[in-house]
NUTORRO-110376 format. One record per atom (N, C-alpha, C, O): atom name; z, y, x; residue number from 1. Coordinates in nm, 4 decimals. Layout:
N
- CA | Z | Y | X | NUM $
...
***
This chain:
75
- N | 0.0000 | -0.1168 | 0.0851 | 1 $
- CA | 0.0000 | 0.0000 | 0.0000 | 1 $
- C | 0.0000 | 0.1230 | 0.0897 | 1 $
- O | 0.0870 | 0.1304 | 0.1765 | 1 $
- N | -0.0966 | 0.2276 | 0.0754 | 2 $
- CA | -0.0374 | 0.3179 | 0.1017 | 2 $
- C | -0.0403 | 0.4313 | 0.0368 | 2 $
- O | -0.1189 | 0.4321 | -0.0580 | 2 $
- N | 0.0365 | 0.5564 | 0.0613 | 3 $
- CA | 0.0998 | 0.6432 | 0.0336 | 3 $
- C | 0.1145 | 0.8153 | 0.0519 | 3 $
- O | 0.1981 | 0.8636 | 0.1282 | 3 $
- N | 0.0380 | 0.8830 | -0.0145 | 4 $
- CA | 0.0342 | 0.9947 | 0.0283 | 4 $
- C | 0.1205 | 1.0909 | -0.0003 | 4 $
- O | 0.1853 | 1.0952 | -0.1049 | 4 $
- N | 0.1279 | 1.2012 | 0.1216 | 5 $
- CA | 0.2518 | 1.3326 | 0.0396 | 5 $
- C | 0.2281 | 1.3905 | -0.0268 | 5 $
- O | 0.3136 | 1.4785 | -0.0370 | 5 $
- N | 0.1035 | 1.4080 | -0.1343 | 6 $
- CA | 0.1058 | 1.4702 | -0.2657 | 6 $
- C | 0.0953 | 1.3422 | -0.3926 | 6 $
- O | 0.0117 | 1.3394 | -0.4829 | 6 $
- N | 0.2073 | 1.2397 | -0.3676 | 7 $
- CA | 0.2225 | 1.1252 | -0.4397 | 7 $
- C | 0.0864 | 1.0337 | -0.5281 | 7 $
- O | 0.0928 | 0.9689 | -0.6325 | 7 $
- N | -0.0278 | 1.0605 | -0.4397 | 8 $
- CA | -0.0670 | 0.9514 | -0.4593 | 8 $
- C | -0.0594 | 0.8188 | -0.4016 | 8 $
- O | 0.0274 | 0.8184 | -0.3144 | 8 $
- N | -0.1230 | 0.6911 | -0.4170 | 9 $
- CA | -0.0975 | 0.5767 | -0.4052 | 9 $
- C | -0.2310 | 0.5000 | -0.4002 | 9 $
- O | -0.3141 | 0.5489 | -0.4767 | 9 $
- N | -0.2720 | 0.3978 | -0.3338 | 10 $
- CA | -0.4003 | 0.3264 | -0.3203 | 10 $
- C | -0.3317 | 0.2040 | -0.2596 | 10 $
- O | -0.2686 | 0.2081 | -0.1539 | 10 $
- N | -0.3550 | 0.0554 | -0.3616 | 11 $
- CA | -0.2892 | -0.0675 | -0.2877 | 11 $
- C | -0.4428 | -0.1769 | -0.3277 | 11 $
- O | -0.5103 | -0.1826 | -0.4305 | 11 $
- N | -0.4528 | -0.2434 | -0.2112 | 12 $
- CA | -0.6053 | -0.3324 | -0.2117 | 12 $
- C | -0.5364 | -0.4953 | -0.2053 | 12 $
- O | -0.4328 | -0.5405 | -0.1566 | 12 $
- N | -0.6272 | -0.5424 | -0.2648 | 13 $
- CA | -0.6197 | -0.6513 | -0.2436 | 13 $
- C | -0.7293 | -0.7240 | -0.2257 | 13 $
- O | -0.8379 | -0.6663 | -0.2311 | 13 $
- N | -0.7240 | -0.8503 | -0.2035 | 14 $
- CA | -0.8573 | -0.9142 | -0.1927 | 14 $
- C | -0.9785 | -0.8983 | -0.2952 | 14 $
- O | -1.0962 | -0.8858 | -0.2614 | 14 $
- N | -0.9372 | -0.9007 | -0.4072 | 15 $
- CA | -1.0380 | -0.9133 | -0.5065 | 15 $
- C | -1.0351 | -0.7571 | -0.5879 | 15 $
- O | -1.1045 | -0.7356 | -0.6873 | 15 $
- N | -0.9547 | -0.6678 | -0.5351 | 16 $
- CA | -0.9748 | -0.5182 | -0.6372 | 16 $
- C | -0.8609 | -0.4065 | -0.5390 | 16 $
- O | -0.7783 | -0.4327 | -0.4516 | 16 $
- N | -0.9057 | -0.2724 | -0.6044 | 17 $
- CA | -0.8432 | -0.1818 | -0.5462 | 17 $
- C | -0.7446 | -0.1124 | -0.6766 | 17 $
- O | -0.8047 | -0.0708 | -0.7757 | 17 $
- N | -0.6373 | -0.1054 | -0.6726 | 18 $
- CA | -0.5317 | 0.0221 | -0.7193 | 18 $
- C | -0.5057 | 0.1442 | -0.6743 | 18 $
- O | -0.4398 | 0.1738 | -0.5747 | 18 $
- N | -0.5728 | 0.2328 | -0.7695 | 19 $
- CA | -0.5126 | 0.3486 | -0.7296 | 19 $
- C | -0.4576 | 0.4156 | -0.8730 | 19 $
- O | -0.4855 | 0.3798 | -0.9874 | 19 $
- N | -0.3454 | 0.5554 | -0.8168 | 20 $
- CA | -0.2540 | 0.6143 | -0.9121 | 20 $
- C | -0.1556 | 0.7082 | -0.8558 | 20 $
- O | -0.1947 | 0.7837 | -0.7667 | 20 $
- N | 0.0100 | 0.7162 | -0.9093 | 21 $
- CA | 0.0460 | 0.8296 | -0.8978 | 21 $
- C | 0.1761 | 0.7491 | -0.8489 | 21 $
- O | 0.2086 | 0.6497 | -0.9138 | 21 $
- N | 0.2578 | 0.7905 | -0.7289 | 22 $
- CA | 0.3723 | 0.7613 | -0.7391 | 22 $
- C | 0.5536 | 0.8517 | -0.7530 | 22 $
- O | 0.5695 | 0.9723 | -0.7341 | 22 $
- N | 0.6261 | 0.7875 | -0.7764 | 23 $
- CA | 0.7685 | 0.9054 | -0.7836 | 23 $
- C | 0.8867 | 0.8262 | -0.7263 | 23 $
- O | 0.9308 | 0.7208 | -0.7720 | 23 $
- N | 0.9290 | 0.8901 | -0.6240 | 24 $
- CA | 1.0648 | 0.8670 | -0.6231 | 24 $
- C | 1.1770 | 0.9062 | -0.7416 | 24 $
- O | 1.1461 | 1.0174 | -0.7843 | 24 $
- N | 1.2977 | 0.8542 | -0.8109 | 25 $
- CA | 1.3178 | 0.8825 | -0.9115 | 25 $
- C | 1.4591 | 0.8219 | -0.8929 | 25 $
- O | 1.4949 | 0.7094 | -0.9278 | 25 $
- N | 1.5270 | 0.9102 | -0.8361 | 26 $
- CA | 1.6599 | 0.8131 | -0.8074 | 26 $
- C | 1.6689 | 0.7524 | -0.6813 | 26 $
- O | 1.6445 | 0.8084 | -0.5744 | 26 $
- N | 1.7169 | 0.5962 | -0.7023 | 27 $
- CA | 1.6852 | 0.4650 | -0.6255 | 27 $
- C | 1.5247 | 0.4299 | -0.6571 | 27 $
- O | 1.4683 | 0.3378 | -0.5981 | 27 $
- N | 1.4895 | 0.4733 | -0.7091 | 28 $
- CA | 1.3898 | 0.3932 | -0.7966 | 28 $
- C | 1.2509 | 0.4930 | -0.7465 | 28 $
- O | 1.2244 | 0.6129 | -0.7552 | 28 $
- N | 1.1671 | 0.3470 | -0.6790 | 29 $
- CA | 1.0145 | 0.4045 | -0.6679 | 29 $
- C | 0.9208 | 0.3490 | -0.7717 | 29 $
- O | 0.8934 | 0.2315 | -0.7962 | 29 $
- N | 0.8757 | 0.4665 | -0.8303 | 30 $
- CA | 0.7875 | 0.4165 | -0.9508 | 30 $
- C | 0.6434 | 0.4480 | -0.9513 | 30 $
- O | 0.6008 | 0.5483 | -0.8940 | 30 $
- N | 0.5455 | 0.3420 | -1.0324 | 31 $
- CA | 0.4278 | 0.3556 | -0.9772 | 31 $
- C | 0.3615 | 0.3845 | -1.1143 | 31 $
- O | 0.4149 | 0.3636 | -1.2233 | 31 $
- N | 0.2168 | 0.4439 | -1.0904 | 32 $
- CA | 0.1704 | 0.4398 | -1.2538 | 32 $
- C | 0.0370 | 0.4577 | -1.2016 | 32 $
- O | -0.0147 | 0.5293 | -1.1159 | 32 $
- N | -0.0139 | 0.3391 | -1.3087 | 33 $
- CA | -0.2034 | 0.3344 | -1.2599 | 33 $
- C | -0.2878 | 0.3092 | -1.4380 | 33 $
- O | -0.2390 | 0.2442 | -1.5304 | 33 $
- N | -0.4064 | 0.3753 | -1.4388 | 34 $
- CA | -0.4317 | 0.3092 | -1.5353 | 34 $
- C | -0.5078 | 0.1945 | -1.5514 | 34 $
- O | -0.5705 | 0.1661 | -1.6534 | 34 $
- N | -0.5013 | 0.1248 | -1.4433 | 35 $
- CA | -0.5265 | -0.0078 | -1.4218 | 35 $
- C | -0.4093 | -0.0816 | -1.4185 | 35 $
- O | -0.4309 | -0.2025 | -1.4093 | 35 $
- N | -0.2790 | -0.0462 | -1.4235 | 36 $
- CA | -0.1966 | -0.1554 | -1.4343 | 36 $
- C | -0.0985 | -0.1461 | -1.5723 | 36 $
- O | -0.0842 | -0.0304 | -1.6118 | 36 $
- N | -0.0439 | -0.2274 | -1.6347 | 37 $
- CA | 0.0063 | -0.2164 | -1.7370 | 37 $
- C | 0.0128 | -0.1125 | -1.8873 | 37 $
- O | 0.1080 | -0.0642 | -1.9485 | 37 $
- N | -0.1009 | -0.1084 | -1.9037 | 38 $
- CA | -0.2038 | 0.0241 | -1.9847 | 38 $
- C | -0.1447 | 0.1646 | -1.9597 | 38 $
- O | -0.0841 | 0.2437 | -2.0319 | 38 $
- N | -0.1869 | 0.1663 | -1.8241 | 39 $
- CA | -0.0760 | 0.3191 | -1.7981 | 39 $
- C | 0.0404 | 0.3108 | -1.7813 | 39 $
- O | 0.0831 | 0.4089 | -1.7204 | 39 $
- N | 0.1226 | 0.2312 | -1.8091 | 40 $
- CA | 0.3072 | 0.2868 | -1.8001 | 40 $
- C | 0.3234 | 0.2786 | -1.7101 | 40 $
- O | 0.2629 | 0.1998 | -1.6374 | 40 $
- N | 0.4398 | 0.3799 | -1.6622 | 41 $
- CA | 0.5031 | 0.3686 | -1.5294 | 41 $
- C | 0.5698 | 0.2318 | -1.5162 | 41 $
- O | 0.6179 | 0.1714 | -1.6121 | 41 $
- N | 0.5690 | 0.1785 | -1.3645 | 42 $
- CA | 0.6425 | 0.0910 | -1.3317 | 42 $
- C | 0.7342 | 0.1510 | -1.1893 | 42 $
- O | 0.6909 | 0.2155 | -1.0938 | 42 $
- N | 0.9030 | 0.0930 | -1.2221 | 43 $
- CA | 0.9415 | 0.1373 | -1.1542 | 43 $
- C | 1.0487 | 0.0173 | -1.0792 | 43 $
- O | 1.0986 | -0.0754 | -1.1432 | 43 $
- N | 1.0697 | 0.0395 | -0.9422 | 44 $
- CA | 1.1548 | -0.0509 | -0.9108 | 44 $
- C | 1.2590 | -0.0531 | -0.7888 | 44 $
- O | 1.2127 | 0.0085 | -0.6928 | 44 $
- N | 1.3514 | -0.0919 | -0.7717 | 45 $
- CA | 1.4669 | -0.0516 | -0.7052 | 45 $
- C | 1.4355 | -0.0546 | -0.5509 | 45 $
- O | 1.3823 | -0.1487 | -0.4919 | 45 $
- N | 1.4924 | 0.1072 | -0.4756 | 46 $
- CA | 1.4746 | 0.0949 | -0.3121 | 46 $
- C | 1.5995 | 0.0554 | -0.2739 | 46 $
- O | 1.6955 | 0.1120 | -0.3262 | 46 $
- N | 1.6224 | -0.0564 | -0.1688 | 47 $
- CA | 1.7201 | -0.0667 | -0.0653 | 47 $
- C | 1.7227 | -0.0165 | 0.0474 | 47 $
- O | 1.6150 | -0.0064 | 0.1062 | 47 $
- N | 1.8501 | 0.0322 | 0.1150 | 48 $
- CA | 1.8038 | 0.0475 | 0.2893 | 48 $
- C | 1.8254 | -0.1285 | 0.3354 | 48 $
- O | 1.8952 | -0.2199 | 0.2915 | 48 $
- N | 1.7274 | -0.1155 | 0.4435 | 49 $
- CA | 1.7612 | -0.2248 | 0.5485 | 49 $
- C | 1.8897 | -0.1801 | 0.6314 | 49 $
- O | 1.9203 | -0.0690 | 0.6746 | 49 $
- N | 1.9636 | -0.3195 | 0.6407 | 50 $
- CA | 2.0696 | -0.2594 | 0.7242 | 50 $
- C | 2.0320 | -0.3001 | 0.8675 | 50 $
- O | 2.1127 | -0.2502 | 0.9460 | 50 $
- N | 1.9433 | -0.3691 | 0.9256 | 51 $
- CA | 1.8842 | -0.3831 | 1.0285 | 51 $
- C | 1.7678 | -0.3346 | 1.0632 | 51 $
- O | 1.7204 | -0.3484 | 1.1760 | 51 $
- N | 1.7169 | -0.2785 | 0.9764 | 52 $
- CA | 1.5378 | -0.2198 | 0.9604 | 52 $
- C | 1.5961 | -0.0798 | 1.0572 | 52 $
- O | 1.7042 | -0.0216 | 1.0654 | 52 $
- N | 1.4644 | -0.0641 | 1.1208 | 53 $
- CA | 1.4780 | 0.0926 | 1.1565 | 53 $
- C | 1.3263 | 0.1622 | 1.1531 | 53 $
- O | 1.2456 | 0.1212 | 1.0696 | 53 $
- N | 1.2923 | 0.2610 | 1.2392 | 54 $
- CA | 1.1661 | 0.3499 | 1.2074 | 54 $
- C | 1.1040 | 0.2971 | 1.2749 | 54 $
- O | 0.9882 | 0.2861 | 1.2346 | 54 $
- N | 1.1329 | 0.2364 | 1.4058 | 55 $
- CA | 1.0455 | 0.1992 | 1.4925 | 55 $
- C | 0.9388 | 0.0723 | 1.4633 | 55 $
- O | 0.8233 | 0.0483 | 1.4986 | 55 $
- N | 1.0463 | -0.0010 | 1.3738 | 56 $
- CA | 0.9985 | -0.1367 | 1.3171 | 56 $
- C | 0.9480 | -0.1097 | 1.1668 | 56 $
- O | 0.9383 | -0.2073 | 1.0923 | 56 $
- N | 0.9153 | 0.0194 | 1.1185 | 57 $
- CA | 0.9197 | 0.0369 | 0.9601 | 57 $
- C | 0.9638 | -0.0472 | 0.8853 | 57 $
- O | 0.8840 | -0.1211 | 0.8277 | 57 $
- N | 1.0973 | -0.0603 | 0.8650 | 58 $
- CA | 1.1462 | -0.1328 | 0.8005 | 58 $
- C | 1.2459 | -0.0780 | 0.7744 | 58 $
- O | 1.3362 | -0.1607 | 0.7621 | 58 $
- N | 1.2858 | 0.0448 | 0.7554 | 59 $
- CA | 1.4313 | 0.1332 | 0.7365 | 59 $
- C | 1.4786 | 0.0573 | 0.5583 | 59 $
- O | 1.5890 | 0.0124 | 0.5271 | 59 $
- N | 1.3175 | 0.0681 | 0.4448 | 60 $
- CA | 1.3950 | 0.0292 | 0.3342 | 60 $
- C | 1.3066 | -0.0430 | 0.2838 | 60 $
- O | 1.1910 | -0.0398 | 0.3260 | 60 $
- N | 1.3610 | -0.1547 | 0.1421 | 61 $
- CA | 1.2899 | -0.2907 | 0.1512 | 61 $
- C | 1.2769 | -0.2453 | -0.0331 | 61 $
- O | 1.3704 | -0.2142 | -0.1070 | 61 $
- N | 1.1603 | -0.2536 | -0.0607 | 62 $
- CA | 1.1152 | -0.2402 | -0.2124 | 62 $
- C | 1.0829 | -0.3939 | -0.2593 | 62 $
- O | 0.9894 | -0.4496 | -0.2018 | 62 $
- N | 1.1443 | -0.4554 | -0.3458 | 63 $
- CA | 1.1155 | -0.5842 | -0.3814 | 63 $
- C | 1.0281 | -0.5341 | -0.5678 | 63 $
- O | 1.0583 | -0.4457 | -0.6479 | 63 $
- N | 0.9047 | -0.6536 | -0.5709 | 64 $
- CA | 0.8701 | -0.5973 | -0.6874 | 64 $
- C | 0.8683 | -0.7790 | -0.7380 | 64 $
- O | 0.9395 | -0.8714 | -0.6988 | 64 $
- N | 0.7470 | -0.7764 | -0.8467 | 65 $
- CA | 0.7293 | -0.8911 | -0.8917 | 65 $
- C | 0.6359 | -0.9956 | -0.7922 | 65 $
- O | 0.6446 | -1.1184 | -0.7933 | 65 $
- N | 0.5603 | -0.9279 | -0.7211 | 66 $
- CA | 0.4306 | -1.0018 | -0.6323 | 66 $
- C | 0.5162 | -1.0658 | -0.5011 | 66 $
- O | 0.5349 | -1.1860 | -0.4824 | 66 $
- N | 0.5730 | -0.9330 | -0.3974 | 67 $
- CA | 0.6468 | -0.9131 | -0.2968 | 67 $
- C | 0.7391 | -0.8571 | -0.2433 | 67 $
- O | 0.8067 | -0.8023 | -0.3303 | 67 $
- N | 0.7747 | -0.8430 | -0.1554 | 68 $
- CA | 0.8851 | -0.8082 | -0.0807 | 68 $
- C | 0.8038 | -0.6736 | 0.0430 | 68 $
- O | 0.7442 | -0.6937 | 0.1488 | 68 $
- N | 0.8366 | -0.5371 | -0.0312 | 69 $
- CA | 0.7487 | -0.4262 | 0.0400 | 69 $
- C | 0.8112 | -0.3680 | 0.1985 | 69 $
- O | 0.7498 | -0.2678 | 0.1616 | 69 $
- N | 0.8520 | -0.3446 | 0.2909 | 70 $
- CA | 0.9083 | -0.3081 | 0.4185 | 70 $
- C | 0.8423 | -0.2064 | 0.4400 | 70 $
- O | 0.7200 | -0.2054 | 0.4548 | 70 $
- N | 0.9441 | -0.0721 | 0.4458 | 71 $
- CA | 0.8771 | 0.0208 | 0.4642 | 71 $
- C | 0.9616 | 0.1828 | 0.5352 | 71 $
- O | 1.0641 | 0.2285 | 0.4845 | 71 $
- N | 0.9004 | 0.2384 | 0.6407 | 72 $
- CA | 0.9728 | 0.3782 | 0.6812 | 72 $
- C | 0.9549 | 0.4886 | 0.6134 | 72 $
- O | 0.8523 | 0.4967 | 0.5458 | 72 $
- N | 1.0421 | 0.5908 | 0.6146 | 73 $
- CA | 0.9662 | 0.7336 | 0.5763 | 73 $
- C | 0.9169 | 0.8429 | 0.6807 | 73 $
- O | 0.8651 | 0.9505 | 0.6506 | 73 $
- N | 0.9369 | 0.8059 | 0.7811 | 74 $
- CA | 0.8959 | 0.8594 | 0.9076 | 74 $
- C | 0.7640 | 0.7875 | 0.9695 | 74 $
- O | 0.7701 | 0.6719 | 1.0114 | 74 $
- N | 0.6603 | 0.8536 | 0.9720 | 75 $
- CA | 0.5179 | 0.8248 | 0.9757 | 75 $
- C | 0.5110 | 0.7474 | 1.1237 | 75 $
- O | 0.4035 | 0.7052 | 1.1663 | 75 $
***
């Protein structure tokens, strides 16, 4: 997935591309495409890693329904 600073979003996969809008919202990173779930936002809980750091992008771990996301906020 990745991620831009005026909250858009573009995630590929083998067979299709997602794109849309994203929000931090709390704990909670939420996504909204109108390719996925007829528009509604989907949103889902951030953890920190307690071993993750920037170097390894892995500071915080987004778990959804597919996978397990690892990710920094420092580019």
């Amino acid at each position: 997935m990745e991620l831009s600073a005026n909250g858009d979003f573009a995630l590929s996969s083998q067979n299709s591309i997602i794109t849309g809008t994203f929000t931090l919202e709390g704990n909670l990173f939420c996504t909204q495409s109108a390719a996925t779930l007829l528009g509604r936002k989907f949103c889902g809980p951030v953890y920190r890693n307690p071993v993750g750091s920037s170097e390894t992008q892995d500071e915080f771990i987004l778990p959804d329904s597919v996978t397990v996301w690892y990710f920094s906020v420092a580019p």
